[in-house]
PAZAPA-4460 file (N, C-alpha, C; in steps of 0.05 Angstrom, whole numbers, plus 32768, in hexadecimal, padded with zeros to 4 digits):
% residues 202
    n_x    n_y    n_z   ca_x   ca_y   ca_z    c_x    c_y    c_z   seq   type   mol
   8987   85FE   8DCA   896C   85FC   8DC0   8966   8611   8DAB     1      X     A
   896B   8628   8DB4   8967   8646   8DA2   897E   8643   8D7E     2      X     A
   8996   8631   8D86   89A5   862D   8D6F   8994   8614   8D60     3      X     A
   8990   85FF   8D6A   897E   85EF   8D58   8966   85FA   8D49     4      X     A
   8957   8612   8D5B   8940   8620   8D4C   894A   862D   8D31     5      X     A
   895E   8633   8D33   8965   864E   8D26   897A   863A   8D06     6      X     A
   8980   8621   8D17   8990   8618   8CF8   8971   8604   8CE8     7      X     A
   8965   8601   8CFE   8943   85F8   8CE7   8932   8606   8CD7     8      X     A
   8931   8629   8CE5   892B   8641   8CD8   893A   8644   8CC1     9      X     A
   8956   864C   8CC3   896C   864A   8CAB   896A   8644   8C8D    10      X     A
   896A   8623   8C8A   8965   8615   8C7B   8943   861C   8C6D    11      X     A
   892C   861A   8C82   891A   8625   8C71   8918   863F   8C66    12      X     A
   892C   8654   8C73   8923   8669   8C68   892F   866F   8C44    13      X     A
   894B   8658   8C47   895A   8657   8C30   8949   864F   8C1C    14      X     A
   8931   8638   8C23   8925   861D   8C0E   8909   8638   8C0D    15      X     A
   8901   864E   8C18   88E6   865A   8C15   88F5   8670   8C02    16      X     A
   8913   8682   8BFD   891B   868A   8BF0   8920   867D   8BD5    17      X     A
   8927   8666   8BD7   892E   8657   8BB4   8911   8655   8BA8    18      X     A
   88FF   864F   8BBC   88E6   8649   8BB2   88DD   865E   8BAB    19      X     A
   88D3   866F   8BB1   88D2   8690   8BAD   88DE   8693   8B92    20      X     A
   88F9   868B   8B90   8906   8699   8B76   88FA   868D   8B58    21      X     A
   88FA   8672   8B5D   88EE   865B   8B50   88D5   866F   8B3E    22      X     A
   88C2   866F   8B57   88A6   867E   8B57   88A9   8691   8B42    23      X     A
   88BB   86A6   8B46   88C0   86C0   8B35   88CA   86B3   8B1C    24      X     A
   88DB   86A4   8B14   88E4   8698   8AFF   88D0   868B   8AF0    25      X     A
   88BC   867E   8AF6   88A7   8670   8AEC   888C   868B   8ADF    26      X     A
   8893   8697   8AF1   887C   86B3   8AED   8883   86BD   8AD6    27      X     A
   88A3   86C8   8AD5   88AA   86DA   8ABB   88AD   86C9   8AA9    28      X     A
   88B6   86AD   8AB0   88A7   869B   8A8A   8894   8699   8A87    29      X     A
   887D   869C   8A93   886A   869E   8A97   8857   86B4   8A85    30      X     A
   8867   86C9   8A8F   8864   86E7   8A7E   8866   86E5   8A6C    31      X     A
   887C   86DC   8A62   888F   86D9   8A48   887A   86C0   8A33    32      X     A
   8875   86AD   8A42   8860   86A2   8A34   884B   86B2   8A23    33      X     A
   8834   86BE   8A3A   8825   86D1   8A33   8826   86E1   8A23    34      X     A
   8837   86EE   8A1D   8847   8706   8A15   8843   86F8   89F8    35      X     A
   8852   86E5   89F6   8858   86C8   89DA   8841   86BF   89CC    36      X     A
   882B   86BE   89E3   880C   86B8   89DC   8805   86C8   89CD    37      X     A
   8802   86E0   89D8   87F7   86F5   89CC   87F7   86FF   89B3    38      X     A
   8823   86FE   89AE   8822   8701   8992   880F   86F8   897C    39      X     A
   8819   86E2   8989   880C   86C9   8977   87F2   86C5   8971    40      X     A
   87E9   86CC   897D   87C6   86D4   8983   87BF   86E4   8977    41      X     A
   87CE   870B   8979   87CC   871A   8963   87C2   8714   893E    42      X     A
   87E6   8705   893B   87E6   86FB   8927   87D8   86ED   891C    43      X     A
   87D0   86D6   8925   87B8   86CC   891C   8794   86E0   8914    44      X     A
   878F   86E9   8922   877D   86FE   8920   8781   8718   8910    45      X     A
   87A3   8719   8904   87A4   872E   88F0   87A8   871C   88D5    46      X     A
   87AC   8705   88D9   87AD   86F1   88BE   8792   86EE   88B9    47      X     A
   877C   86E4   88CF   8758   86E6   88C6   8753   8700   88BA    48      X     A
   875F   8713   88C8   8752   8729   88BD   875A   8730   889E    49      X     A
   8776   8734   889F   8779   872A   8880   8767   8717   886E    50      X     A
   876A   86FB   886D   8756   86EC   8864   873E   86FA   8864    51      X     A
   8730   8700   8877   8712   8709   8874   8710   871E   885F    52      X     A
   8722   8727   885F   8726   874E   884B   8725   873E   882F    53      X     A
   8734   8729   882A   873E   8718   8817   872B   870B   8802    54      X     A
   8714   86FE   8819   8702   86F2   880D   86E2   86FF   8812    55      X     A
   86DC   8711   8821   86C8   8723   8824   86C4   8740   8812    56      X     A
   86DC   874F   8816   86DA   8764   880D   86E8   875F   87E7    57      X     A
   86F6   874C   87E4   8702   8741   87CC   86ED   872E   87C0    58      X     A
   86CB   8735   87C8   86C0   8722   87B4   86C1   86FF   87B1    59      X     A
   86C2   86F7   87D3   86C5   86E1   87D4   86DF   86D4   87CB    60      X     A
   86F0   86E3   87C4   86FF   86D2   87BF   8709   86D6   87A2    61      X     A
   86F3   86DF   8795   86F1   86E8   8778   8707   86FA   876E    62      X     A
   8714   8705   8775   872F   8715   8774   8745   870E   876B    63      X     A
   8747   86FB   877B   876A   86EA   877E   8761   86DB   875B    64      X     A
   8750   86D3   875D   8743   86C4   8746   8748   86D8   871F    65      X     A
   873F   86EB   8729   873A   8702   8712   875E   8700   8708    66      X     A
   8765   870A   871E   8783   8711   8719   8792   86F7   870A    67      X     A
   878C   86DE   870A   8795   86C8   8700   878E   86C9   86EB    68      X     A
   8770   86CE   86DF   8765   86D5   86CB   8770   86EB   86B6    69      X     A
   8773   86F8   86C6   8786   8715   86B5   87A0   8713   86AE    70      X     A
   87B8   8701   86C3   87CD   86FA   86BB   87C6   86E4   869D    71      X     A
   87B8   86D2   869A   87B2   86C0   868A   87A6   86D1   8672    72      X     A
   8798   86EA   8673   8794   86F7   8655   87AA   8703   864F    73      X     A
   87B4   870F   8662   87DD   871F   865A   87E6   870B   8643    74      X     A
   87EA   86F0   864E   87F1   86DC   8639   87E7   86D5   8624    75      X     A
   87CB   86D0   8624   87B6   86C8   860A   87C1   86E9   85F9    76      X     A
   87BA   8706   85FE   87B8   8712   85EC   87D5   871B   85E5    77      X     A
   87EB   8719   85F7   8805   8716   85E8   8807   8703   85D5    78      X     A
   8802   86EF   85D7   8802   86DA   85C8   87F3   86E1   85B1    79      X     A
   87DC   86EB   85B2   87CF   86F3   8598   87E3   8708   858B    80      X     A
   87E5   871D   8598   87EF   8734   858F   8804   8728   8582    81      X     A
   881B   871F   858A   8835   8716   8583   8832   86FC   856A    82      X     A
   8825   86F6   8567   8817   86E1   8548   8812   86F7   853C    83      X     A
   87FF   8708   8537   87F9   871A   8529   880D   872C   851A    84      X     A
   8825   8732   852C   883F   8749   8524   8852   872F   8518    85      X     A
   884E   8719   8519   8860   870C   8511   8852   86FE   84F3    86      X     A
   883A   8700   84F7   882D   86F9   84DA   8834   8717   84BF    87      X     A
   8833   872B   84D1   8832   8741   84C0   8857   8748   84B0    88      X     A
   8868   8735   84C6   8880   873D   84C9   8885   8721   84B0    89      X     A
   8882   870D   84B4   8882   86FD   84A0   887B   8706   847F    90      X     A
   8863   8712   8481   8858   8718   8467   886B   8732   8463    91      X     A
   8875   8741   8475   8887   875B   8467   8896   8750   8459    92      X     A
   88AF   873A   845F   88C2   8729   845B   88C0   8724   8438    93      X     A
   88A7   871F   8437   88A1   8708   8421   88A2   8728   840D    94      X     A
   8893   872F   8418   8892   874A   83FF   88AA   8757   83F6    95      X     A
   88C1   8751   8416   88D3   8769   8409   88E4   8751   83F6    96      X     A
   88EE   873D   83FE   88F5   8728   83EF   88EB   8729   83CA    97      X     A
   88CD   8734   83CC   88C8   8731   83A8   88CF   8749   83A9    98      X     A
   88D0   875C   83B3   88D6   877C   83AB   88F4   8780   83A2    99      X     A
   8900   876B   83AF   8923   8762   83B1   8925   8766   838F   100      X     A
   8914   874F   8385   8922   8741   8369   890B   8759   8355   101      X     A
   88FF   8771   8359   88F7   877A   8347   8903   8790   834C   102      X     A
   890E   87A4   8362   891C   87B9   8353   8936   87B5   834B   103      X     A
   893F   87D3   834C   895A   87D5   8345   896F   87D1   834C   104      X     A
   8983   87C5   8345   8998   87BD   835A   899E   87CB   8375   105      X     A
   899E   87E1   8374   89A3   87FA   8380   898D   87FC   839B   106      X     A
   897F   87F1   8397   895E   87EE   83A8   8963   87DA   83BE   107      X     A
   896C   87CA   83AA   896E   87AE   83B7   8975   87A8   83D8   108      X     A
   8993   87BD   83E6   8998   87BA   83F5   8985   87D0   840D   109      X     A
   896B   87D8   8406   8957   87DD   840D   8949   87CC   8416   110      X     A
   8936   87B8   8409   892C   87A8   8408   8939   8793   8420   111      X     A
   8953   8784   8417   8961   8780   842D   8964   8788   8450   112      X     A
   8963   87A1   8442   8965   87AD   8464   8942   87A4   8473   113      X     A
   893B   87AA   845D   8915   87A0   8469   8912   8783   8475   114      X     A
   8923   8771   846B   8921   8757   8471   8930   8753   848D   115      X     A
   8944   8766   848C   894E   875E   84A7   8947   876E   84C4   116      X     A
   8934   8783   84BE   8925   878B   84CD   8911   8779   84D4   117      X     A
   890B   8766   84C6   88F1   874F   84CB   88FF   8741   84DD   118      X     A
   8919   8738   84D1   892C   8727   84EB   8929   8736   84FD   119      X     A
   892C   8742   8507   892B   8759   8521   8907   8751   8533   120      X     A
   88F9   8755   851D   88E4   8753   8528   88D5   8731   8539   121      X     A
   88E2   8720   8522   88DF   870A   852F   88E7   8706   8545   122      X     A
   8902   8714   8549   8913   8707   8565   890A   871C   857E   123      X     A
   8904   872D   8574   88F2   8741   858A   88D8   872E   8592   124      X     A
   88CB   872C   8585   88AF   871D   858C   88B5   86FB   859C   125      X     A
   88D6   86F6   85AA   88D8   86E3   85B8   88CA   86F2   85D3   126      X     A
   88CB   8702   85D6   88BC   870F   85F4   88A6   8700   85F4   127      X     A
   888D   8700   85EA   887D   86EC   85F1   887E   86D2   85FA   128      X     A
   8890   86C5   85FE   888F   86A6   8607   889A   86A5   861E   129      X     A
   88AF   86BE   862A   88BF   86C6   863D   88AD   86D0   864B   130      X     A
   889D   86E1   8645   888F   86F1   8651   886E   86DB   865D   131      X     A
   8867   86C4   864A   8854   86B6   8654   8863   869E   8667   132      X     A
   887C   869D   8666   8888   8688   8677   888A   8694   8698   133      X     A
   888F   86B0   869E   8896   86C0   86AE   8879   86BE   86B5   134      X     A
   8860   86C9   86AE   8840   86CD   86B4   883E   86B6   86C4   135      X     A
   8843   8693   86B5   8833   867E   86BE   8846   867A   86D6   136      X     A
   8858   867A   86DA   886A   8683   86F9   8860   8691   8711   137      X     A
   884F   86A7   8702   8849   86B7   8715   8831   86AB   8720   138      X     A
   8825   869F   8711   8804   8698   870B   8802   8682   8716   139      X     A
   8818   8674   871C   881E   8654   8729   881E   865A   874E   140      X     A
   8831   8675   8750   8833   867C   8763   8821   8684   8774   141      X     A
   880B   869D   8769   87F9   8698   8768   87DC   868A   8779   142      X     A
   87DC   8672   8768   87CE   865C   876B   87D6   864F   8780   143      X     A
   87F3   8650   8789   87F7   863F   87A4   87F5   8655   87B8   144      X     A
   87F6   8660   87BA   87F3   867D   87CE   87D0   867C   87D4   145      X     A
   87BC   866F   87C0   87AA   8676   87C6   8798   8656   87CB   146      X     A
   87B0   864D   87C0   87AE   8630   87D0   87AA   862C   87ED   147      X     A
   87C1   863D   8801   87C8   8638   881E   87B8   8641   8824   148      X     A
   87AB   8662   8813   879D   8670   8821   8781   8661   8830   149      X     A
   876E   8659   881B   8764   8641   881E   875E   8633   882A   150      X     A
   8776   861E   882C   877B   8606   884A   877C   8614   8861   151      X     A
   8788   862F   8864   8781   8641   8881   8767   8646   888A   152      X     A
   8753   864C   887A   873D   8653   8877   8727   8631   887F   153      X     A
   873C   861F   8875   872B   8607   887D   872E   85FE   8898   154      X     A
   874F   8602   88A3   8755   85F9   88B8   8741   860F   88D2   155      X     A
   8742   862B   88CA   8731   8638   88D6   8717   863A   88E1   156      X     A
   870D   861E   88C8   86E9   8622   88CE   86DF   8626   88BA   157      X     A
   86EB   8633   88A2   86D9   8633   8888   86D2   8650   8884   158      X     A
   86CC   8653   8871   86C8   867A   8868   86B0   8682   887F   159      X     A
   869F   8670   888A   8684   8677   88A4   8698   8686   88B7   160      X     A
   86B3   8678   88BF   86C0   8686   88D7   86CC   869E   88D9   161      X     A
   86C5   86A5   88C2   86D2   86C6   88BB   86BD   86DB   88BA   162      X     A
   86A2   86DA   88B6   868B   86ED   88B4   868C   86FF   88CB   163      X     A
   8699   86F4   88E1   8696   8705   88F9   86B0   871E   88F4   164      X     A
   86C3   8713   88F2   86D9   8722   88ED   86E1   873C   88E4   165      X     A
   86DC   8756   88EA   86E6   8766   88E7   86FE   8765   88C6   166      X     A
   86F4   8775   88B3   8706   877A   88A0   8717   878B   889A   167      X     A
   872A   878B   888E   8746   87A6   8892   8738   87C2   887C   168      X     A
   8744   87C8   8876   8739   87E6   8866   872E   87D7   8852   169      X     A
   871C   87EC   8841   871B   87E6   8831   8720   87E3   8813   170      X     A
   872C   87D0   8809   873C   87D3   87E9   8730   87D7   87E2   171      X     A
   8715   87DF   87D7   8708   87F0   87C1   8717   8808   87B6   172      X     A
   8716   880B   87A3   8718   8821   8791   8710   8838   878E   173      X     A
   8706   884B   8797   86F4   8865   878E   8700   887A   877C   174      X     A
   86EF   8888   8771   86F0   889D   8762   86F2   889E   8745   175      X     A
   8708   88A1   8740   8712   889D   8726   8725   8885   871C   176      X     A
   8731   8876   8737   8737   8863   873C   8725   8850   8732   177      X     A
   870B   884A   873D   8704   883A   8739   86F1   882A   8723   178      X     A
   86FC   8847   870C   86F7   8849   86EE   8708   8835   86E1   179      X     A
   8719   882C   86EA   8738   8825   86E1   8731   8807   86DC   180      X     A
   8727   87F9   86D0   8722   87DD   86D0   8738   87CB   86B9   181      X     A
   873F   87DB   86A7   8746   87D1   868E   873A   87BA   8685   182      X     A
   8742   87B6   8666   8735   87A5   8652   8724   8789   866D   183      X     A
   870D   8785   8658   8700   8773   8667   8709   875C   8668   184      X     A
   86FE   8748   866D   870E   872B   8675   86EE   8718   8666   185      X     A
   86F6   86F9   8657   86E2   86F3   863E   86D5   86E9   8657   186      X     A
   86DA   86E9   8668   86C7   86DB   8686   86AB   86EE   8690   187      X     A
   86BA   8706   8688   86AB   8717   869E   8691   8728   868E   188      X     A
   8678   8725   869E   8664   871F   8693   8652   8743   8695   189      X     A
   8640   8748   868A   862A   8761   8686   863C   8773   867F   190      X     A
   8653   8771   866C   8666   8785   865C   8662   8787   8646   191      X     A
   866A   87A2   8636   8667   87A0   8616   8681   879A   8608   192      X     A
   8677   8787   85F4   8694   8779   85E4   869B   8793   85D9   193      X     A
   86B9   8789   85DD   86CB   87A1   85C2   86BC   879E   85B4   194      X     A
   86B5   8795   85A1   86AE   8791   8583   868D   87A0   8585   195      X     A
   8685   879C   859A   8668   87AF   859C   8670   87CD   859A   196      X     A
   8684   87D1   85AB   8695   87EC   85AC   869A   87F1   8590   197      X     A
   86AA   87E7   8580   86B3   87E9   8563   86A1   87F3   8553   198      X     A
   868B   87E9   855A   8673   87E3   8540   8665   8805   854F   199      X     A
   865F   880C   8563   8653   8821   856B   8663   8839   8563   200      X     A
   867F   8838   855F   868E   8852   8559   8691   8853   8534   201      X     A
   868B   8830   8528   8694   882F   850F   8682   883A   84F7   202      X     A
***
């Protein structure tokens, strides 16, 4: 009787041990879940917080924006600039060319050398087209970067779901730093034109 007790005890004590182990096994994935949550949870709440810094403390948004704007005058005033040295470089050409056939023989390979300095100059002034192909790359990039940003911001709730949010330091500028604006942008508004500048010193 006492051996039948003891081989029915047995068996359950084996099936309350596996179960038990089970238990502990389910707990520490369990953990490990949590643990996984959490990251993840972090992250998300240091990506809002970014965003919020992004579009709160960055002027709505107005930032990401400027900077596109600014890459896009790099190009407009290269582009000017580089017409301009190539108009001037053209007209050298032409001059040294008649200066060619009026001096002295002896001159001549003067004159010459002037012309092929102009060659020099034209092929230098290929930087501009390299240099605006490289910008609109950047400026493309950019634009899709602030594309996603965006659709995050939508999937989130919309710029309302960020007012609560805590923002990271702050990028402002101070001091003398925040003197530092360079040339203005034809967008940007209650500034004085160069040319107002010109006329006040001229």
């Amino acid at each position: 009787m006492l051996r039948a007790l003891q081989g029915m005890i047995k068996p359950s004590q084996e099936m309350t041990s596996t179960f038990m182990d089970e238990i502990r096994r389910d707990m520490m994935e369990a953990m490990r879940l949590k643990t996984e949550m959490d990251a993840i949870s972090q992250a998300i709440h240091q990506t809002k917080a970014e965003i919020a810094t992004l579009h709160y403390k960055g002027t709505q948004g107005k930032e990401m924006a400027r900077v596109t704007d600014e890459l896009g005058a790099i190009v407009a005033d290269t582009e000017s600039a580089t017409n301009g040295i190539l108009a001037s470089a053209e007209r050298i050409d032409e001059l040294a060319g008649n200066l060619a056939s009026r001096v002295a023989p002896g001159d001549r390979d003067m004159a010459g050398e002037i012309s092929e300095k102009v060659v020099t100059i034209f092929e230098a002034c290929n930087f501009q087209d390299i240099t605006g192909q490289r910008i609109s790359k950047v400026v493309t990039t950019m634009q899709f970067v602030e594309e996603r940003v965006n659709r995050m911001i939508e999937i989130w709730g919309g710029l309302e779901s960020f007012k609560d949010i805590e923002t990271l330091a702050d990028p402002n500028r101070e001091g003398d730093k925040a003197l530092l604006n360079g040339p203005s942008l034809a967008t940007d508004e209650g500034l004085t034109s160069q040319d107002a500048i010109d006329a006040l010193f001229g």
